[in-house]
TIMI-831334 format. One record per residue: residue in one letter; x, z, y of N, C-alpha, C, O, CB in turn. Coordinates in steps of 0.05 Angstrom, whole numbers, plus 5000, padded with zeros to 4 digits. Glycine has a CB too. Example, Ala and Ser with C-alpha at 12.3 -4.5 7.8 and 13.67 -1.06 7.14 Angstrom:
// residues 2
A526451564886524651564910526451564934528551694934522651814911;S525751424955527351434979525851575001526851615023528251144988;
END
This chain:
// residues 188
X505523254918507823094911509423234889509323484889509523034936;X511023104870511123184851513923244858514323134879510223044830;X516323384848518323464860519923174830519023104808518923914862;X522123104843523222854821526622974808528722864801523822464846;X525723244808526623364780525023554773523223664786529423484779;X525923594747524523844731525124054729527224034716524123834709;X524824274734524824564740523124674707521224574695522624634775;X525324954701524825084682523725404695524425474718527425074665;X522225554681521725834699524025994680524425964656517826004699;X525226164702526426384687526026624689523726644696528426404689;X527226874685526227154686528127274673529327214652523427214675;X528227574696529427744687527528034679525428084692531527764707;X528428194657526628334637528028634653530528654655527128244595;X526628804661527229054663524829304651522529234648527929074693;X525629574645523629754642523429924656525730014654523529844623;X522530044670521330194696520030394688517930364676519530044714;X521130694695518930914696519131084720521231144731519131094671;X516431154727516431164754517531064770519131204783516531304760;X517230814775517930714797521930624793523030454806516930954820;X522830754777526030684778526330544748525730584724528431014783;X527530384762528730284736530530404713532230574716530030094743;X529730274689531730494668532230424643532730594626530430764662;X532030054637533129884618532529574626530329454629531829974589;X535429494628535429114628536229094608536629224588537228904648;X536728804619538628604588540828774579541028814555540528254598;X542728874597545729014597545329244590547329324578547429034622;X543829394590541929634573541129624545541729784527539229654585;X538829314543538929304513541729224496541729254471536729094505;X543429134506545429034497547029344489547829404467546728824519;X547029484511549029704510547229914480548330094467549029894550;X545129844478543530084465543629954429543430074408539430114482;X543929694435544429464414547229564396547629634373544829134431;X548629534414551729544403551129744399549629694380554329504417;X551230064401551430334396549630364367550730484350550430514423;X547330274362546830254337549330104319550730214302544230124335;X549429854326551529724308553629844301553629904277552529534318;X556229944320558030054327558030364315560030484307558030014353;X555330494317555730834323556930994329557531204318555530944314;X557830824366560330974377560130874411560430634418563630874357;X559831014422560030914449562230844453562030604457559331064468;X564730904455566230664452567030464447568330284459566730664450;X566130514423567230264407564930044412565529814406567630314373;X561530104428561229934435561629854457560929624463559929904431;X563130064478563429924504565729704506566129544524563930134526;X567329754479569729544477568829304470569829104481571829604456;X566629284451566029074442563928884463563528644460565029164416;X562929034481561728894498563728794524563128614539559329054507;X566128934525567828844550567428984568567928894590567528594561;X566329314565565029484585567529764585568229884565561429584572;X568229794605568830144607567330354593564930334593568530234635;X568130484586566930624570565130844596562830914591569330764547;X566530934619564931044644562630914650560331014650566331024668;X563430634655560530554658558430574638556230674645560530314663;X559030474611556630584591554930884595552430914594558130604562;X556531074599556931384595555431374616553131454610559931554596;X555531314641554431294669551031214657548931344654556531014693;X551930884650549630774651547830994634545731084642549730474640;X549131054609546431174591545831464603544031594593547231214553;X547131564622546531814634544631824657543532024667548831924641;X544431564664542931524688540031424679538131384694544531324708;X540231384650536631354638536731654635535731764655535531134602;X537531804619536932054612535932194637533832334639539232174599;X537832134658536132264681533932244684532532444685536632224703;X532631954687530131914694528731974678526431974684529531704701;X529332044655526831994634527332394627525932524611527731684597;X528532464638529832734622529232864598528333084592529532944636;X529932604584531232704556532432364541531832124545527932904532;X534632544522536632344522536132054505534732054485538932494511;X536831914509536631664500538631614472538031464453537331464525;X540931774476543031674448543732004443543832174461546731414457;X544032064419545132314411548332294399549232124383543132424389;X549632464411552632474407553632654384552332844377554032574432;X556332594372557032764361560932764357562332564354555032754337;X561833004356564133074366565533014347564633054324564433314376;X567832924349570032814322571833094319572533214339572432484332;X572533164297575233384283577833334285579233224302575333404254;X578133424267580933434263581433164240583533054234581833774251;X578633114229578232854212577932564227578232344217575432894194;X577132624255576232484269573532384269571932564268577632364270;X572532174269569232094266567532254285565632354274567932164234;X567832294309565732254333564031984325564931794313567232214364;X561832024334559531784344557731844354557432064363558331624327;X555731614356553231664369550831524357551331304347553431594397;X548531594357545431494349543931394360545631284373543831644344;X541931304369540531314387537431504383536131464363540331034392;X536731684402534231834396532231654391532731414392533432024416;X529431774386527431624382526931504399526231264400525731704375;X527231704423526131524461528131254459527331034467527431784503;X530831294447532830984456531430824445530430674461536130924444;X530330754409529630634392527530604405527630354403529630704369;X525630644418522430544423523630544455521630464467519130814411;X525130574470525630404497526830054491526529854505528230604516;X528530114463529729794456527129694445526229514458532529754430;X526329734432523829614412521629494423520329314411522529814396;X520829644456520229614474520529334492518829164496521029804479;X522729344500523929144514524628894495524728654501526329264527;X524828984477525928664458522428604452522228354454528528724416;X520128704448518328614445517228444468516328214465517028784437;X517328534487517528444528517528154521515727984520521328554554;X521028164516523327984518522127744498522327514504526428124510;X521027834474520027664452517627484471517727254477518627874422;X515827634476514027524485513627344514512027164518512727714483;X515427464531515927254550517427004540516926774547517327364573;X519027064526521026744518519026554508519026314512523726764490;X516426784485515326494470513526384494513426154501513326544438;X512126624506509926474534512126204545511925994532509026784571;X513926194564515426074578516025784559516525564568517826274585;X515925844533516025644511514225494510514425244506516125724488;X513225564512509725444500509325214525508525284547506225764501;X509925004519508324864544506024754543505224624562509524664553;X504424784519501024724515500724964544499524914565499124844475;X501925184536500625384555500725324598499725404618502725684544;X502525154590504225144625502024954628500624994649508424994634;X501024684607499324554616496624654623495124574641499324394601;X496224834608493224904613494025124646491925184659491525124577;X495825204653496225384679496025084692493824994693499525614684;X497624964698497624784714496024564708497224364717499824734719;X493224494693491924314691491824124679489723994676491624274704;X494024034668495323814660493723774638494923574628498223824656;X491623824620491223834596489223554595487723494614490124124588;X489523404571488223174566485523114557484823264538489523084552;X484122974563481223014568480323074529478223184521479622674588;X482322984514481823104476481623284477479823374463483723104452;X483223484495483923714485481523974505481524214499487623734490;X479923874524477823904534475423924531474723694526477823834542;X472624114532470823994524468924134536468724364526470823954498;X467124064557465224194574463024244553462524074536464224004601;X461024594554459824634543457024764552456424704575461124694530;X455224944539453625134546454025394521453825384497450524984549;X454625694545455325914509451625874503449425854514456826464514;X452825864482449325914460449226264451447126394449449525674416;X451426364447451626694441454426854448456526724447451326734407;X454627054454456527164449455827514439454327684447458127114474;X457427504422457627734409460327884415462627774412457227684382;X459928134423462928274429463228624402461828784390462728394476;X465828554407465728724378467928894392468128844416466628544342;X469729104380470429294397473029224411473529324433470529534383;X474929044397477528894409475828634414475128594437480628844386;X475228494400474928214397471928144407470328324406475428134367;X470927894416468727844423468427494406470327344408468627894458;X466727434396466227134386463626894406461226914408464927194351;X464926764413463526604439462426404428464426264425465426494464;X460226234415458526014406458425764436457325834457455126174396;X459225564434459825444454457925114444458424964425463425454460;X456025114463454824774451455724614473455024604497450824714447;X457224484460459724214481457324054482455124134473463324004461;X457723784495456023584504456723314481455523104478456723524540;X458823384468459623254448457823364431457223604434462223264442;X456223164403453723354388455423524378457323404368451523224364;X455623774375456624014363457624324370459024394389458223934354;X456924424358457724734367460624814361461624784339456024954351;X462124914383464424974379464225364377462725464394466424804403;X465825574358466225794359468625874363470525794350465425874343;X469026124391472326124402471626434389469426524391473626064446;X473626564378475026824368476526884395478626764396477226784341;X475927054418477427144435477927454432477427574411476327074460;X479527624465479127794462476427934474475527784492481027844464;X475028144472472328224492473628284521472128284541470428564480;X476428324525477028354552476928094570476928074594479628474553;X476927904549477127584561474627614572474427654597477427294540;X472827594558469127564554468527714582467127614599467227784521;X469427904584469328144604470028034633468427974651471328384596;X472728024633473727814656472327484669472227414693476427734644;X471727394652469927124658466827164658465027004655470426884635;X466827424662463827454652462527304645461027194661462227504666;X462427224616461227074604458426994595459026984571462227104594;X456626954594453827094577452926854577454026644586451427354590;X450426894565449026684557448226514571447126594592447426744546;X448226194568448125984590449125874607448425694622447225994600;X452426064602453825974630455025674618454925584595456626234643;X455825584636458025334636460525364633461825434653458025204657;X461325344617464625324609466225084599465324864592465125504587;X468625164600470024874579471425024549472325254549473324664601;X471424904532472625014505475924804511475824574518470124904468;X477724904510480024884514481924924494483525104495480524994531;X481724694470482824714444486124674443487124464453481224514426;X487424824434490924774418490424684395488424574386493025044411;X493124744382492924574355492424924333491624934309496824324348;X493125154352491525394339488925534349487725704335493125594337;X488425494362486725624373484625424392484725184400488325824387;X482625654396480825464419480125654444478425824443477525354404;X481625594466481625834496478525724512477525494514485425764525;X477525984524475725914539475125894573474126114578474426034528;X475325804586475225844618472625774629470725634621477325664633;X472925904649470625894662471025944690472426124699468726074650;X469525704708470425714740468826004750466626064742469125404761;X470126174768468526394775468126394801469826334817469526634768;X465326474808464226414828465126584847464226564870461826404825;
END
């Protein structure tokens, strides 16, 4: 039964080492502003944060990770304290915003939700036999003869090929988008 509203999926993004957590959203945000800003303060103002809590928060990755995430530096008699972020901050954000990139577009994609949940239209379908597959060291190329007269060729990855154990003769469906052509296969 079909539920008679529609439901969106959501998700929350964290980064985890060993086992503890040690960057969310309020993390990339906090690590965000401090590039912008180059000032822990001045980004904890600008986010609406205590400046303890920032100080806290970014001290409590450094713990886990033991070594520091932002590099500091002390103001004079000129004044101009700020802060950087180390390489570990820049490739923990770079990190997580890539995550974050990539779940938003998956969750986007509803060609994709259809093909999870079935929904896909008998065009966009096409029962076959592989005629070849060739696997190359990332990538593998699958030769597919649909029942429609013609040969269809899918560009996957070899971990796909690998996973569906694919080989010669099996039965599959070619499962075309408007970029690509995905391959499945029921497993026994």
């Amino acid at each position: 039964m079909m539920p008679r509203y529609k439901t969106t999926p959501a998700y929350k993004i964290w980064l985890e080492h060993r086992g503890k957590p040690i960057l969310g959203k309020g993390g990339a945000e906090i690590l965000e502003a401090i590039i912008r800003e180059k000032s822990i303060s001045k980004a904890a103002k600008n986010l609406g944060m205590s400046y303890r809590y920032v100080w806290n928060y970014l001290e409590k990755i450094n713990r886990v990770l033991d070594e520091p995430v932002i590099k500091t530096y002390r103001g004079g008699k000129q004044g101009g304290g700020g802060a950087v972020l180390t390489e570990l901050g820049e490739n923990l954000l770079k990190e997580y915003k890539c995550v974050e990139k990539y779940l938003g577009e998956l969750l986007a994609d509803e060609e994709y939700w259809e093909v999870i949940s079935l929904k896909i239209s008998a065009r966009n379908r096409m029962e076959g036999e592989v005629l070849s597959v060739e696997k190359g060291d990332v990538a593998a190329t699958v030769k597919i003869k649909v029942t429609v007269p013609c040969v269809i060729t899918s560009f996957i990855t070899r971990e796909a090929v690998e996973d569906l154990k694919i080989k010669k003769g099996d039965k599959v469906a070619a499962i075309i988008k408007a970029t690509e052509v995905m391959v499945s296969k029921e497993i026994e």
